[in-house]
C-alpha positions in Angstrom: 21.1 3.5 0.3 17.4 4.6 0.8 14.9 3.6 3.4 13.1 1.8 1.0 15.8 -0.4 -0.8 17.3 -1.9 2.5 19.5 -5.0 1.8 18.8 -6.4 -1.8 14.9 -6.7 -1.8 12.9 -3.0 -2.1 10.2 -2.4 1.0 6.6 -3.3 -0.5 4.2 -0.6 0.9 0.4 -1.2 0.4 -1.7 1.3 -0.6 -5.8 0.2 -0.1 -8.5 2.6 -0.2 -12.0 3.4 -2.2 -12.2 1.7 -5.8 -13.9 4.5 -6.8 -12.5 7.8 -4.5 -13.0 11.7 -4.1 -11.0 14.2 -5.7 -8.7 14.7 -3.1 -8.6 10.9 -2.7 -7.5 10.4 -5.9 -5.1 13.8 -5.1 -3.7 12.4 -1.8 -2.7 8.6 -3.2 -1.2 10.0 -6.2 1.5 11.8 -3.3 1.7 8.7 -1.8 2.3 6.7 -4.7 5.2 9.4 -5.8 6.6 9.4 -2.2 6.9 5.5 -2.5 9.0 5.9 -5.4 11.1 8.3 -4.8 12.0 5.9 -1.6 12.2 3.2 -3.7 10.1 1.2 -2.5 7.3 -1.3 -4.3 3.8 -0.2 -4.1 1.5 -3.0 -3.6 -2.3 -2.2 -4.1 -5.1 -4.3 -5.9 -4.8 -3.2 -9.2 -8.0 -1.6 -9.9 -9.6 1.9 -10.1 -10.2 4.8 -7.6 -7.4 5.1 -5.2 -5.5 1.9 -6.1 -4.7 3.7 -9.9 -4.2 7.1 -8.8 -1.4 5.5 -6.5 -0.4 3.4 -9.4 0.0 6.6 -11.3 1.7 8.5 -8.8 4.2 5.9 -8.7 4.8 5.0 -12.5 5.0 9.1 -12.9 8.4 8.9 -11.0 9.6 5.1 -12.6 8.5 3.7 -9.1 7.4 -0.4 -10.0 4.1 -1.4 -9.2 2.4 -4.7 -8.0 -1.2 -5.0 -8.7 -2.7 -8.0 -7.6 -6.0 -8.3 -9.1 -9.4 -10.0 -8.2 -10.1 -11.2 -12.0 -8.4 -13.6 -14.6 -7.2 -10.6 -16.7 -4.3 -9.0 -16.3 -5.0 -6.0 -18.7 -7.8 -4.9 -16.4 -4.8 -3.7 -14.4 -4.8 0.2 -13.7 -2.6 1.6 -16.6 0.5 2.2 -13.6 0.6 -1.1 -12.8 4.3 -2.5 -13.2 3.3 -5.9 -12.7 -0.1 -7.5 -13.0 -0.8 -10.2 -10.9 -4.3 -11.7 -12.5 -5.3 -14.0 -9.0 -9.1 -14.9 -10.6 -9.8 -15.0 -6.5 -12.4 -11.8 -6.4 -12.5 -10.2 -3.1 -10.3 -12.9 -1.2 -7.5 -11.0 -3.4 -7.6 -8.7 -0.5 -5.5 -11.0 1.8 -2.6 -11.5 -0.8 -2.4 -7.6 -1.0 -2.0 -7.1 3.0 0.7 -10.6 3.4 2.5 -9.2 0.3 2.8 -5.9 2.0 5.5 -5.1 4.7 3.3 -1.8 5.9 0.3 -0.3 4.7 -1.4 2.9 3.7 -5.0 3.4 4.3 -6.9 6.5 2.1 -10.7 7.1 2.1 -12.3 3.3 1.8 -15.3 1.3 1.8 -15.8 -2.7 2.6 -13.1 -4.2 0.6 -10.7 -1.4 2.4 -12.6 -2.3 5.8 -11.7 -5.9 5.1 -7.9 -5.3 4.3 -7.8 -3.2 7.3 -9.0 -5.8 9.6 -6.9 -8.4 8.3 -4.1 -5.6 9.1 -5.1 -5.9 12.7 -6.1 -9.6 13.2 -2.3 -10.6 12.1 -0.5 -7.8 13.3 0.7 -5.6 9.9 1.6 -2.0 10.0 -1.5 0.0 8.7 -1.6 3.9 8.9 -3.8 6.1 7.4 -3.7 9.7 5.2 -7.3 10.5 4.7 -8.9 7.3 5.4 -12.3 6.7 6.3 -11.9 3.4 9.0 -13.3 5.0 11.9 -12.6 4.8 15.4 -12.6 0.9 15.5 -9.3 1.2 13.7 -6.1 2.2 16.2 -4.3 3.3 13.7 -1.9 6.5 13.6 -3.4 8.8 10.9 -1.8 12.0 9.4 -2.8 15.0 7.3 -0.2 14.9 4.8 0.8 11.9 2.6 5.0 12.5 3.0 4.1 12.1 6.4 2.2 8.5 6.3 5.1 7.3 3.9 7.8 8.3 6.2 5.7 6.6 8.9 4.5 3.3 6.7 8.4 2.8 5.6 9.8 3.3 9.2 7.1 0.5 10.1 8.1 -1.4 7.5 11.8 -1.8 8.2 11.0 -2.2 11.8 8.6 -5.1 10.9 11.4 -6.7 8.3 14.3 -6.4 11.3 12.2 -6.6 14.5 15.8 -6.8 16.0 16.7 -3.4 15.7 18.6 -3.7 11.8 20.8 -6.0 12.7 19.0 -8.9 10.9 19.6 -11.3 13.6 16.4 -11.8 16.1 17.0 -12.2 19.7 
């Protein structure tokens, strides 16, 4: 069994960054999106453009199942790697559902809506770490170089966050 398919429910990793990203932005969450899936786990982004459909296509590349929850009413406006299309019709407020439907997330370049996410991270205590990301200093956040690297990281932060316990699924 793999890191990402503990028990019978898949991890569900965010990936947020910049709707429309840099060449290596787009480079560096199309890793991260193949890393997910190879682990198996669900990548949850918002759906749209920039880093959120390189990701997307990272992950469909290697039959990894997307969730992209969207700001609009349509669900084809969905990046064309998005598994499942979740049409929300709730514009930038979308951002919340992304970070509570995440177990961990991934940070990569960024602009307001990623600031947003972030901070939301922070205020309820989510696992955020970042590959590339463009937060700043205001953001404690462990940050790496490589993108294996913040998967490893965002998916050991994950299962730690779904059994605070220590795997055993019972809390103390």
């Amino acid at each position: 069994m793999t890191i990402g398919s503990q028990g019978s429910r898949p991890i569900r990793i965010g990936v947020i960054g910049s709707a429309s990203a840099s060449e290596r932005g787009s480079q560096t969450a199309r890793s991260v999106g193949r890393a997910l899936a190879l682990a198996e786990a669900v990548l949850v982004c918002g759906g749209g453009t920039g880093v959120m459909a390189s990701a997307a296509a990272g992950a469909a590349a290697e039959g990894g199942l997307v969730l992209g929850i969207l700001p609009g009413d349509d669900p084809q406006a969905a990046a064309s790697g998005v598994t499942i299309p979740i049409a929300t019709g709730l514009g930038e407020s979308r951002n919340a559902l992304v970070v509570k439907a995440s177990e961990a997330l991934i940070a990569i370049e960024g602009e307001w809506g990623t600031l947003n996410e972030a901070a939301l991270c922070m205020k309820i205590g989510r696992p955020l770490v970042g590959v590339g990301d463009a937060l700043g200093d205001r953001f404690p956040i462990e940050r790496f170089e490589e993108p294996a690297a913040a998967v490893a990281r965002a998916l050991e932060l994950a299962s730690a966050h779904r059994h605070p316990d220590g795997g055993t699924g019972h809390q103390t």
